[in-house]
N, C-alpha and C positions, 0 to 999 in steps of 0.2 A: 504493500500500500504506500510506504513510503516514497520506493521509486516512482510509482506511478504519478503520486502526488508533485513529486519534482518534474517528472519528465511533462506534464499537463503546465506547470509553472514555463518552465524553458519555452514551451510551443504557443505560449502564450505570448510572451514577450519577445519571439522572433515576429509574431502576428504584427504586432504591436511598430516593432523595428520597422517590417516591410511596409506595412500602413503610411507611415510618417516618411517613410524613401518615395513610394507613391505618389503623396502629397505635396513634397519638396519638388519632384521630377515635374507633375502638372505647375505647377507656382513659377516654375522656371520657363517652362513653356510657356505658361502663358503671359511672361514678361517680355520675351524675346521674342514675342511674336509681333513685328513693328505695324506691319498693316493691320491689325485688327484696332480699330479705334474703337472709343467709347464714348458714349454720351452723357457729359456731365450736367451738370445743375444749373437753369437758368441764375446768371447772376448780374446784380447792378454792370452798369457801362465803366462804370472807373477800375473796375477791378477782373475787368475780363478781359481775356488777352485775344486779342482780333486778330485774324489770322492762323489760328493754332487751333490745334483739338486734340482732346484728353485722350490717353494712349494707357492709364495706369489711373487705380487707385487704391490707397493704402489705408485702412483704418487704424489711427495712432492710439497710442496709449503710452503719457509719459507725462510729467513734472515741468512746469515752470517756475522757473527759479526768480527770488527776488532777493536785494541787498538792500539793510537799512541806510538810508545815507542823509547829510546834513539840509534841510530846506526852511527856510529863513533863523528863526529863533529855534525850531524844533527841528523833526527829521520826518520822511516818510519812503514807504516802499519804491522800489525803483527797479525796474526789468534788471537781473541779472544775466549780462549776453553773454557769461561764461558757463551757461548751465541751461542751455536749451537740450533736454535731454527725451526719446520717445521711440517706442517700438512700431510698426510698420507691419498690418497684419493681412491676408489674402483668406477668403473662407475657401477651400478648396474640398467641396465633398463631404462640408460639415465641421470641417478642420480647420481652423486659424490657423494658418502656415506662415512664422515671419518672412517678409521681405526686404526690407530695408531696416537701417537704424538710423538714428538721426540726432544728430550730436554736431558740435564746433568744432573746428579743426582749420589748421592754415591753407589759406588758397594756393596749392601747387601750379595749379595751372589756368589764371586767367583770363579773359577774355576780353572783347572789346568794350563791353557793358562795366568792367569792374574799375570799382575806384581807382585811383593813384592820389597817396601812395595806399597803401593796402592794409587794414587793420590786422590786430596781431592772429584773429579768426574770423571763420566764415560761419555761419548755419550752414551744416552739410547733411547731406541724404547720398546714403550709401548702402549699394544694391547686396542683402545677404546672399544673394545668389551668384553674381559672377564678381562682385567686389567694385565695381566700376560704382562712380562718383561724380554728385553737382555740389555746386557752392551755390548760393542764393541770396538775394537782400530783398527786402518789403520796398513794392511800389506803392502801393496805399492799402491800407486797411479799413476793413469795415466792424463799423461797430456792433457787438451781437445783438439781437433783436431786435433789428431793423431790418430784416429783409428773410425771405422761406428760406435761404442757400443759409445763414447764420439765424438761428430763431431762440436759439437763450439766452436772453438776457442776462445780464451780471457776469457774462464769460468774455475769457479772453476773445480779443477779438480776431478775425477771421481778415484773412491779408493773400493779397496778390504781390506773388514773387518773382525776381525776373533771378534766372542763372546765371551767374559771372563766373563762371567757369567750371570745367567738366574735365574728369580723367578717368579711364579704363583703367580696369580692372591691370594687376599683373600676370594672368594667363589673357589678356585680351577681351575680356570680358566688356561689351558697349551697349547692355540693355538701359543703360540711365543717360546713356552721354549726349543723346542728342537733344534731349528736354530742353526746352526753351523757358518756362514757365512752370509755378504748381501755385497752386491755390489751396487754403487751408481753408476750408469749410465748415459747418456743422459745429465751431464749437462749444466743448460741454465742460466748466470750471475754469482752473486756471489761472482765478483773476485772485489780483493781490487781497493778504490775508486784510480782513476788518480791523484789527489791531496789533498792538505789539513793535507797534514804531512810530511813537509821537512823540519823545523827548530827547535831546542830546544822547541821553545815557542810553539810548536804545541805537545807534549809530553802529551796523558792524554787524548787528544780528543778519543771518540768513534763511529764506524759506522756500521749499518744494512744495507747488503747490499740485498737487494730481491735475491730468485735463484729459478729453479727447479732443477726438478731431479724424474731421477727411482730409487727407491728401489725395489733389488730382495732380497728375503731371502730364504737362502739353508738350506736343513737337510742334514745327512751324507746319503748315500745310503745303509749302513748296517743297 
């Protein structure tokens, strides 16, 4: 009975193995698959990128970071742009399969949209599948619950992004590089905490704050 019992464990957890290879295997498919576009979410004129259509999306789940710091007599929360941190998720078959991670890191490679000189990081999105990578800055944002594409109020807000720059992977990997744009949608929290940074003495604290969110990512349509 013992054996039995272990050998039923083992075939379980190869099941399990092969499952989530399955899921990985379609997630990567259907990243790399460039002509299949998709239909994203009517959104306001200022924040939609004309020209382009959405080719990928990712449901996030990750932390915005915020730093107490000095404002007038007192202090209050302030975007910490060293702590954009959020997982990148595909339902594949019922399965959340990561795809991307999305973190700050130095612009290696970029392009003609990006500042000079270059800050010391980027917002980056970077593909769990073939490792290839965009850097991004906010062309405008929208404020949440003002519009169906962003509808909760009291969240962070929801921002059109242009790519300043893109690198493949190190096996050659270019499921992300040709992204032009991504638009942060839908989102849910995030927004700086209620309290906890109104006095000098409070100057220095730091906060994660949980959020979601849609990530679409566009190519140009030329």
């Amino acid at each position: 009975m013992t054996y039995q019992a272990g050998q039923q464990t083992k075939t379980t957890t190869r099941g399990k193995r092969l499952f989530a290879a399955l899921a990985f295997g379609c997630a990567l498919t259907a990243t790399q698959a460039s002509a299949q576009y998709i239909t994203s979410p009517p959104t306001p004129t200022d924040i939609t990128p004309v020209g382009n259509t959405a080719f990928l999306l990712g449901r996030a789940t990750g932390t915005q970071g915020y730093v107490c710091l000095p404002k007038g007599t007192g202090a209050s929360w302030t975007v910490n742009n060293a702590r954009p941190e959020a997982t990148l998720f595909q339902s594949i078959f019922g399965v959340d399969v990561q795809i991307i991670t999305h973190f700050l890191s130095p612009n290696t490679s970029p392009n003609k949209f990006a500042p000079d000189p270059l800050p010391f990081g980027n917002a980056t999105w970077q593909s769990s599948l073939d490792t290839s990578k965009v850097w991004a800055q906010t062309v405008k944002p929208l404020t949440a619950g003002t519009h169906p594409s962003c509808p909760n109020a009291g969240s962070i807000p929801c921002l059109l992004l242009q790519v300043i720059g893109a690198e493949a992977g190190p096996a050659g990997g270019k499921s992300l590089t040709k992204t032009t744009f991504i638009q942060r949608l839908n989102t849910n929290g995030g927004s700086a905490p209620a309290e906890g940074c109104a006095e000098t003495a409070d100057v220095g604290k730091q906060s994660l704050v949980p959020y979601t969110a849609d990530y679409w990512f566009f190519r140009s349509n030329q």
